[in-house]
C-alpha positions in Angstrom: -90.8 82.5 -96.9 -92.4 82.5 -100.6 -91.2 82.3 -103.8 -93.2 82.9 -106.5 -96.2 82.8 -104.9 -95.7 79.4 -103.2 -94.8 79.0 -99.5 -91.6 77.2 -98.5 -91.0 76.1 -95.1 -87.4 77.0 -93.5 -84.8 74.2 -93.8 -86.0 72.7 -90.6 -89.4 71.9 -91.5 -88.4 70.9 -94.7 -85.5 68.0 -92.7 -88.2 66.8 -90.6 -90.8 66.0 -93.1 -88.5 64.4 -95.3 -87.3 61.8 -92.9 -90.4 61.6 -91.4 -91.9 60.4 -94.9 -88.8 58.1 -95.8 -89.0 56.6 -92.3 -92.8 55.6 -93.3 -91.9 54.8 -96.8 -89.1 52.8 -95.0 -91.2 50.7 -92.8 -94.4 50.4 -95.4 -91.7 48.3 -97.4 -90.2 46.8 -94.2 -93.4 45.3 -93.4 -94.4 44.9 -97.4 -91.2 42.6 -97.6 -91.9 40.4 -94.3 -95.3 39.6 -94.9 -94.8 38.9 -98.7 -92.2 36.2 -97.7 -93.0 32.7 -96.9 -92.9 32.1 -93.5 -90.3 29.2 -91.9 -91.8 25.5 -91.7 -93.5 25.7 -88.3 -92.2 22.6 -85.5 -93.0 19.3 -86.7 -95.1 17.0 -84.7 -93.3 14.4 -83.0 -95.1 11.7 -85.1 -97.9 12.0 -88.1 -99.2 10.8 -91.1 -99.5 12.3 -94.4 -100.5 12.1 -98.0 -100.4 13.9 -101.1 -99.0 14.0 -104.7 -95.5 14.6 -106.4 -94.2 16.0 -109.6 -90.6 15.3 -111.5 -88.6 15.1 -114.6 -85.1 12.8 -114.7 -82.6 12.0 -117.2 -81.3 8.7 -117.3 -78.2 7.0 -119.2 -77.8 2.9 -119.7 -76.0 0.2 -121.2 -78.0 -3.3 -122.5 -76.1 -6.7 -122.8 -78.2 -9.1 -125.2 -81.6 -9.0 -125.1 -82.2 -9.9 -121.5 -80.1 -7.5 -119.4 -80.0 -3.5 -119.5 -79.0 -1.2 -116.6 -79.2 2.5 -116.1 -78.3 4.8 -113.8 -80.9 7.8 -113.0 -81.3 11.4 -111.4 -84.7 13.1 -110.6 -86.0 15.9 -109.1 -89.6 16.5 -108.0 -92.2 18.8 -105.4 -94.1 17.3 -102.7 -97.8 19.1 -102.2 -100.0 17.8 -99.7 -101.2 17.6 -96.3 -98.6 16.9 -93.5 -94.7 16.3 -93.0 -93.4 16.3 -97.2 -95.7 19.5 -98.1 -93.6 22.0 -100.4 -90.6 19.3 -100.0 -88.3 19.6 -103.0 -86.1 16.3 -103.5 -83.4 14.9 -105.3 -83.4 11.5 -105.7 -80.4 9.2 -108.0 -80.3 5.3 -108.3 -79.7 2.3 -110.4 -82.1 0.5 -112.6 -81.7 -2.9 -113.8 -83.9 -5.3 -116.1 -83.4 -9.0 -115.8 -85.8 -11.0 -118.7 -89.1 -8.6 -117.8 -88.4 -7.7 -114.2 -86.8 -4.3 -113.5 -85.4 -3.7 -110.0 -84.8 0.0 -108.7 -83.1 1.6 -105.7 -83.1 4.9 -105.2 -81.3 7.3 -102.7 -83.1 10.5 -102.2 -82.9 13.7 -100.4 -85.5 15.8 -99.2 -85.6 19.3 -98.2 -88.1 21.8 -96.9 -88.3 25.5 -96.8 -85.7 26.0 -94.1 -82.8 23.7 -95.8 -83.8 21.1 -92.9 -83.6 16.9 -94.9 -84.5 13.9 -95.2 -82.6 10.8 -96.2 -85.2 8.2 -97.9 -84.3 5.2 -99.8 -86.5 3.3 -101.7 -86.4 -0.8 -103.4 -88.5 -1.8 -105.9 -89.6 -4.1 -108.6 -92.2 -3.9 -111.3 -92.6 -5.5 -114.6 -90.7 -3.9 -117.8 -93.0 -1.6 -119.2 -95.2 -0.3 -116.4 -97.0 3.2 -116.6 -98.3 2.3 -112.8 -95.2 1.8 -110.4 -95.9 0.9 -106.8 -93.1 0.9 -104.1 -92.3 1.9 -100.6 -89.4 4.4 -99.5 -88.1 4.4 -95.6 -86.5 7.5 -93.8 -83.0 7.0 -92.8 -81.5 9.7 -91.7 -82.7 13.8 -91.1 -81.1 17.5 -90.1 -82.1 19.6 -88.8 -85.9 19.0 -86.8 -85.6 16.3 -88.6 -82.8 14.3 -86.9 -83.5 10.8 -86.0 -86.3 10.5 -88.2 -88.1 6.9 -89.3 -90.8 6.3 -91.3 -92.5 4.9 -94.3 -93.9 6.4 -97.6 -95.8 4.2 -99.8 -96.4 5.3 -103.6 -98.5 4.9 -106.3 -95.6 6.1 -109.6 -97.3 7.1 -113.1 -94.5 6.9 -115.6 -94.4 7.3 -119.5 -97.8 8.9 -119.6 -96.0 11.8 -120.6 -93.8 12.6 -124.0 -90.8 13.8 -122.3 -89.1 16.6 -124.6 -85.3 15.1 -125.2 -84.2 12.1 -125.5 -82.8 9.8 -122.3 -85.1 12.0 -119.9 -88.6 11.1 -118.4 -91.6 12.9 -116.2 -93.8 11.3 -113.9 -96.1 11.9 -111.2 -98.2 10.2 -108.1 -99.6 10.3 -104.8 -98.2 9.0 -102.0 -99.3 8.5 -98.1 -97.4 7.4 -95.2 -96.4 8.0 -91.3 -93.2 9.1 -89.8 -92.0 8.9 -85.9 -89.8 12.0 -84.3 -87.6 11.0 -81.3 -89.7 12.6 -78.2 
């Protein structure tokens, strides 16, 4: 059939190479989608070191009694990127923070979570003296879900703090590197 001097194929022809074009159209962005998309954490070894460096920003609110004593209580959140089990971890950690004369003493409870929603339980005890940039400590694993159930292990940190102007008042950045091993039940 034409019209106009342009050929039109009957209805038929017409069905067929529409769907046949969405279908193609359909699956370009089917496959498009999937391989933009990060893929799932792969299984984790059974045991492992690693190493590498974290980011954060917290916010902080405290109380001082004389001149001697202050105590705040914290939240943070940070990225892990790295070689090994905390690569592309995100984490929330909160704690208390007390100063004593020129000692602080920290503990922290945080939780780590990869790509999959899969955590880590890690707490961490430290002193340093008041006014370090450099903060060195150790966090242990306690606890996991997912692949991570029944998790131990140790992290050991190197903390760089107030290096950084933070941009409100009562909050703080940081970052550091950190290495450390970690034993899956088999």
């Amino acid at each position: 059939m034409k019209l106009n001097g342009c050929q039109i194929a009957p209805r038929a022809h017409v069905r067929a190479a529409a769907t046949s074009r969405a279908g193609a159209v359909y699956l370009m962005l089917a496959l498009g989608i999937a391989c933009s998309l990060p893929a799932g954490a792969a299984e984790v070894p059974k045991h492992g070191d690693f190493a590498g460096k974290f980011y954060g920003h917290g916010t902080w609110k405290g109380v001082g009694v004389g001149k001697t004593r202050f105590e705040l209580s914290f939240e943070e959140d940070m990225i892990h990127l790295g070689e090994g089990l905390l690569n592309n971890m995100t984490v929330h950690c909160f704690g208390m923070n007390g100063r004593l004369d020129q000692t602080r003493h920290v503990h922290n409870f945080c939780v780590l979570t990869d790509i999959d929603g899969d955590q880590i339980a890690e707490d961490i005890d430290e002193s340093y003296p008041d006014g370090a940039k450099e903060i060195r400590g150790t966090g242990k694993f306690t606890a996991g879900t997912g692949k991570y159930v029944g998790i131990s292990g140790e992290v050991n940190f190197v903390n760089q703090i107030g290096l950084l102007k933070s941009f409100a008042p009562n909050t703080f950045d940081f970052y550091g590197s950190e290495e450390g091993h970690y034993q899956l039940p088999q």
